[in-house]
C-alpha positions as CSV (number, residue, x, y, z in Angstrom):
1,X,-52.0,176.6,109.5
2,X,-52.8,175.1,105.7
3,X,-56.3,174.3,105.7
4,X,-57.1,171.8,102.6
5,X,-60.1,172.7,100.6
6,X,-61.4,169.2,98.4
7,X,-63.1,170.5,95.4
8,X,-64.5,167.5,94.4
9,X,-66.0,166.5,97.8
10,X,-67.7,170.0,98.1
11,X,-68.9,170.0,94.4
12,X,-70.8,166.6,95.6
13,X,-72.2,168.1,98.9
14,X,-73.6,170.9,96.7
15,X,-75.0,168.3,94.2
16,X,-76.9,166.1,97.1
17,X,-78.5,169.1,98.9
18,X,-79.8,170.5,95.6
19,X,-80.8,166.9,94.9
20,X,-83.0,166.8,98.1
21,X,-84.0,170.2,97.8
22,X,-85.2,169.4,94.0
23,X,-87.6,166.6,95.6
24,X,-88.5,168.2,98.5
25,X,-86.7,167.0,101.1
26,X,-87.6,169.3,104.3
27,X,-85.7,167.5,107.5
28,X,-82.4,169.3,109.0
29,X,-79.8,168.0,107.0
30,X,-80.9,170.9,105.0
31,X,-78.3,173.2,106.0
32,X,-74.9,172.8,104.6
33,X,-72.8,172.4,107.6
34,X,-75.0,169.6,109.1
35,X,-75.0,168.0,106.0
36,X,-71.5,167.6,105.6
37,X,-70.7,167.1,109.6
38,X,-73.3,163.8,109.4
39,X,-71.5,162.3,106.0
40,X,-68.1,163.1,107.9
41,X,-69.0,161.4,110.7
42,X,-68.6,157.9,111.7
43,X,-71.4,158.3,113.7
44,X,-75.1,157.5,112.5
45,X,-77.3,160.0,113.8
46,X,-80.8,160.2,114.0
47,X,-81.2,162.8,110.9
48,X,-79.1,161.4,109.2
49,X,-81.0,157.8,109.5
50,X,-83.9,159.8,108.6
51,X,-82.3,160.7,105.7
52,X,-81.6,157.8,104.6
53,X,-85.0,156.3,105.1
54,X,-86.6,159.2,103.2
55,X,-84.3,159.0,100.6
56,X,-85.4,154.8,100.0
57,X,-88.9,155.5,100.6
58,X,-88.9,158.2,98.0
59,X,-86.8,155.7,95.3
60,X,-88.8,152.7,96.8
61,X,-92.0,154.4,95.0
62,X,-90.5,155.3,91.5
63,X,-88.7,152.0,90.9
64,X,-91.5,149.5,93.3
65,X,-88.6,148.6,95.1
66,X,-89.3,145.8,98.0
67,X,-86.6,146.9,100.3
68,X,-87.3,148.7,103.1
69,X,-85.1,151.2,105.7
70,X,-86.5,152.3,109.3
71,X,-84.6,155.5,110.7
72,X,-83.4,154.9,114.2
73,X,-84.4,157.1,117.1
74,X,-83.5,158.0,120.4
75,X,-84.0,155.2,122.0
76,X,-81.1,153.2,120.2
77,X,-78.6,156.5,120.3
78,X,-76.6,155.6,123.4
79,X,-73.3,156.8,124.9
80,X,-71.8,154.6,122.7
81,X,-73.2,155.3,119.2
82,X,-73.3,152.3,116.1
83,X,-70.6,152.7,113.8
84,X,-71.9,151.8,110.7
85,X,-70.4,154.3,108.4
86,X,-66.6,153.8,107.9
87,X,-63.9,151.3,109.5
């Protein structure tokens, strides 16, 4: 079995935790194997929403940006999950 190894995508992966690690991000998207599984996936999760939201809150107060994100929880996560992410 050939298993493909994408340089470039890792080298990113790297850049963005260090990135959220730089300015404190603390949430569970942390470690390098959920990381990458929730930017694989088609999927939004709830982390990963989190994510997001953190990350626009945090940009939102350096640059007085008016938009806003809400992270989604449990409540929304159903058998069959959004698909926002991908086509």
């Amino acid at each position: 079995m050939c298993v493909t190894f994408n340089i470039k995508k890792y080298f990113m992966e790297i850049c963005t935790l260090s990135f959220l690690l730089f300015f404190r991000y603390s949430g569970p998207l942390l470690d390098e194997g959920q990381f990458a599984a929730a930017v694989d996936s088609t999927a939004v999760t709830i982390d990963f929403s989190k994510l997001v939201e953190w990350i626009v809150t945090d940009l939102a107060a350096v640059d007085k940006l008016e938009e806003r994100v809400h992270s989604i929880d449990s409540r929304y996560i159903t058998k069959q999950q959004f698909v926002l992410k991908g086509t």
